[in-house]
N, C-alpha and C positions, 0 to 999 in steps of 0.2 A: 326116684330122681334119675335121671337120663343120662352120667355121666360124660357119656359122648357126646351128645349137646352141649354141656357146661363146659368141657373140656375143648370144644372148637371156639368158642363164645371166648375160652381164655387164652389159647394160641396164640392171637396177633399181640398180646401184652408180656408177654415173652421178651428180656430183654438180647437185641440181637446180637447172636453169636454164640450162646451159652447151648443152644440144644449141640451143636458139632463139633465141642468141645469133646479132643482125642486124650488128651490122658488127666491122669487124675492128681488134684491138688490137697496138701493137708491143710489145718489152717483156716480163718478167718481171712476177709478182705485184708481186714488193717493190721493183721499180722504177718501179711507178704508184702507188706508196701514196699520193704528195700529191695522186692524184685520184682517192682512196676513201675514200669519206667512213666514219673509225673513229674509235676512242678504245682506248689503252692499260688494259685489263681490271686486271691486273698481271702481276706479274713473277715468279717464283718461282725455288728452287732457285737453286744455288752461284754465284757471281758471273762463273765463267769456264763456266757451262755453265747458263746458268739456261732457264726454259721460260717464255714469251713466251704471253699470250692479249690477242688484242685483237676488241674488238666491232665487227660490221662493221653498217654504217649504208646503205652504197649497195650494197644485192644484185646491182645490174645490172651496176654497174664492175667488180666482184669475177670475176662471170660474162664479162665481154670479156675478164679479163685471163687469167683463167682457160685459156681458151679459146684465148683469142691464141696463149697459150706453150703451148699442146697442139697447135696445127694446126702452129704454123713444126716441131715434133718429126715432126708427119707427115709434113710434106713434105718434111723432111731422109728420113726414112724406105725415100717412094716414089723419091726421086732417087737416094739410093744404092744401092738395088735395080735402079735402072737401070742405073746402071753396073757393077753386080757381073754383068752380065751381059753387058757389053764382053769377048767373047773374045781370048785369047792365044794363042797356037798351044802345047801341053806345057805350060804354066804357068796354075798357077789362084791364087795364093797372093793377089792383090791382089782375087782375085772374091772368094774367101771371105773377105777381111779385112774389103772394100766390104758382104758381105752379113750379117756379123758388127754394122757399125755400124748396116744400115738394119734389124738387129730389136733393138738398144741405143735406135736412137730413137724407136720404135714404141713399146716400154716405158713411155719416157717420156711419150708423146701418150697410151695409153692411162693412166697412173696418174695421168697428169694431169687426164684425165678425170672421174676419181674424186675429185677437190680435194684429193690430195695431191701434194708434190715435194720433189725437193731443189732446196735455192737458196741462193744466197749473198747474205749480209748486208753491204750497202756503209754506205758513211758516211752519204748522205743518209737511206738508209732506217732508220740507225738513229737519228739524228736526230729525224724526224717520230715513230717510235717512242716516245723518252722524252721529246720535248715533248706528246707525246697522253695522259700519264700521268692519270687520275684517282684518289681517294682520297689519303689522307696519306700511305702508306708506299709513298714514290715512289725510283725509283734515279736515280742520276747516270750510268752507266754499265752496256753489254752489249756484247759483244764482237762485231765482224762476223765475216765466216767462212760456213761449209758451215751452214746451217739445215734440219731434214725440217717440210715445212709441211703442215699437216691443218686442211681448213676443214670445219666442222660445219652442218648446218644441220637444225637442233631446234628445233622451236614458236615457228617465225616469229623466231628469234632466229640469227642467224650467229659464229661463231666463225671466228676463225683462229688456231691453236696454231703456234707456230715455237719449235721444241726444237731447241737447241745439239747440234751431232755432237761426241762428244768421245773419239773414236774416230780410228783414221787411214783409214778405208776404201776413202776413193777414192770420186768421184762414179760410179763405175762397178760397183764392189762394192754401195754403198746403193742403187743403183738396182733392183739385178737383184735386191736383199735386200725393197725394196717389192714388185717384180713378183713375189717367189714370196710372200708373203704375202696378195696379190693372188688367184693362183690357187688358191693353197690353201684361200681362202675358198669360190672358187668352186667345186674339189673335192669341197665338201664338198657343198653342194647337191646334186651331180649324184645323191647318194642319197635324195634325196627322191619321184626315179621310174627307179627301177632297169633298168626296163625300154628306158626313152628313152635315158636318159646311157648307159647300161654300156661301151659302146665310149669315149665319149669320156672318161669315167673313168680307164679302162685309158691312155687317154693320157696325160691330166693328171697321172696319178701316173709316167708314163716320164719327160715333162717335165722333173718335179719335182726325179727320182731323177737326172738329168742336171746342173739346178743348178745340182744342194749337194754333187756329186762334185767329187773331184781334178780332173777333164777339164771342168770346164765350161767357159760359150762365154769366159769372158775367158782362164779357164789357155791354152784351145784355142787364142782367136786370137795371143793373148801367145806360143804355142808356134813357130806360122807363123810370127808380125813376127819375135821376137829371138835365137830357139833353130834358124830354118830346118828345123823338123819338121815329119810331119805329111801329109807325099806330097803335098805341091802344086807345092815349089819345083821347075823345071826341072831344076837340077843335084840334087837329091838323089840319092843313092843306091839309098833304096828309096822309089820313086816310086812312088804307086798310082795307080787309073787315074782321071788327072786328066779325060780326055773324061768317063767317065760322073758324076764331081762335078759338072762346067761344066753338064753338060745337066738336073743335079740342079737347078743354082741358076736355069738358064733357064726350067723347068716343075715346080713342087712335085709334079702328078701323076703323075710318073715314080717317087716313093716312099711306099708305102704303110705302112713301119711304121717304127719307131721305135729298130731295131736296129742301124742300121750304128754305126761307130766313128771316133773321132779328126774329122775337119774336116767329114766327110760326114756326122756324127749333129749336130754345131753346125750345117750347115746344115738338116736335115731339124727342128729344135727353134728353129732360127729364124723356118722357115718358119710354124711354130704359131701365133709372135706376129705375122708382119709380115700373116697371111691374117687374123688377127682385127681388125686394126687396119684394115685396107684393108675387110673387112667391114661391121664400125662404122662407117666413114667414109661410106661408099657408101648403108649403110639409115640415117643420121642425115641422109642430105642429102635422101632421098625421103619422109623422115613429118617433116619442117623444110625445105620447099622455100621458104620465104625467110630460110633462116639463111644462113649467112656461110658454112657448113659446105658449103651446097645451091651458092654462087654455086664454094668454092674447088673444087669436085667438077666442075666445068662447065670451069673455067679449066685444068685443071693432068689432064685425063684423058687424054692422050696418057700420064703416065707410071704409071696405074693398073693398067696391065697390059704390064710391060717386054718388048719381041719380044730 
């Protein structure tokens, strides 16, 4: 996979302002709302599942927080990449679990990227919520909980949509349900020069087809943690061959397609995302060398590339 490709392909969905972003925020979105300066747009839709728009006034808060809660997902990302590289002698089950969650959180820095997330609604933040309400048909009440947050930014005006999950998914299903919506989008470009994407194409859609299968990476690593499947655990029975997965998860260029099965195709599909994210990271920090982005690339490279 081409990284540099996929990673230009994803540039323009970048939501803008966040790559030169100069210092660093801690925090979720909707746990700095009381220092983003907004107002309550309205409210809409059923009372236990309504959809939330509020106008954003301070672009630049928006853009640290933004940012904030995408870098700490990268660096959860590159750390647990490093350790899923911690060998065991016959046993790979806690590498592929480790390298399962550092492309879960890459996911997340990248679709964070894109000014969307999943987030949860606490009490303060909804508080500041229905006291920022403008116009007459105001509510007294929205329910905290799992929010999918999408911030817009159209003709100089900012939005940020927070629509209720009313689903049971699991912060780990909607997540991986943004990232294929994510690439799918960007699948779809790669037909715009057939001749450039073609190969990465043929990826994006094995990707894709991996997913939204029985086996994807959560069934996968769910399979390993609680069912002990999967040929990683020492004691299993039919054990496969746990050396050439370890050495999979040490160096991605030991796999060049997209065929194996069972924990060695979750890792060779995780590798997709955690090389794009590390990509992005790396060419955001050199065309924004005084972003936040430029200083954490500097700080934290030791584990950019796990030995």
């Amino acid at each position: 996979m081409d990284a540099k490709k996929l990673a230009r392909l994803f540039l323009p969905r970048t939501f803008p302002g966040v790559a030169e972003v100069k210092s660093a925020s801690q925090g979720r979105v909707l746990d700095n709302l009381h220092s983003i300066e907004f107002y309550t747009d309205r409210i809409d839709g059923p009372m236990e599942t309504p959809v939330i728009t509020l106008g954003v006034i301070d672009k630049a808060a928006l853009c640290r927080s933004l940012m904030g809660e995408a870098h700490n997902f990268f660096l959860a990302a590159i750390v647990s990449q490093g350790r899923a590289c911690q060998v065991q002698e016959q046993n790979a089950s806690w590498q592929a679990v480790e390298h399962y969650y550092a492309a879960y959180y890459a996911i997340n820095y990248l679709v964070r990227l894109t000014g969307k997330s999943l987030t949860n609604m606490d009490e303060r933040a909804k508080r500041e919520i229905l006291r920022l309400q403008i116009g007459t048909d105001k509510r007294d009440y929205i329910p905290t909980g799992l929010y999918v947050l999408v911030a817009v930014d159209e003709d100089a005006k900012i939005k940020l949509t927070l629509e209720k999950k009313s689903d049971k998914g699991g912060s780990h299903k909607d997540a991986w349900r943004l990232w294929d919506k994510l690439i799918s989008d960007i699948e779809v470009e790669t037909a715009d020069d057939i001749e450039e994407y073609a190969d990465l194409s043929l990826t994006l859609n094995e990707h894709m087809k991996f997913i939204r299968s029985n086996s994807n990476p959560i069934e996968t690593r769910s399979g390993i943690n609680y069912k002990f499947i999967g040929g990683t655990w020492i004691f299993e029975e039919k054990q496969d061959d746990v050396r050439k997965m370890q050495l999979m998860i040490e160096d991605s260029a030991l796999h060049a397609n997209m065929s194996s099965k069972g924990p060695r195709q979750m890792i060779i599909n995780n590798d997709l995302v955690i090389g794009l994210a590390k990509e992005y990271f790396k060419d955001n920090a050199t065309r924004n060398p005084k972003s936040i982005g430029s200083k954490l690339c500097n700080k934290y490279k030791r584990f950019m590339e796990p030995q």
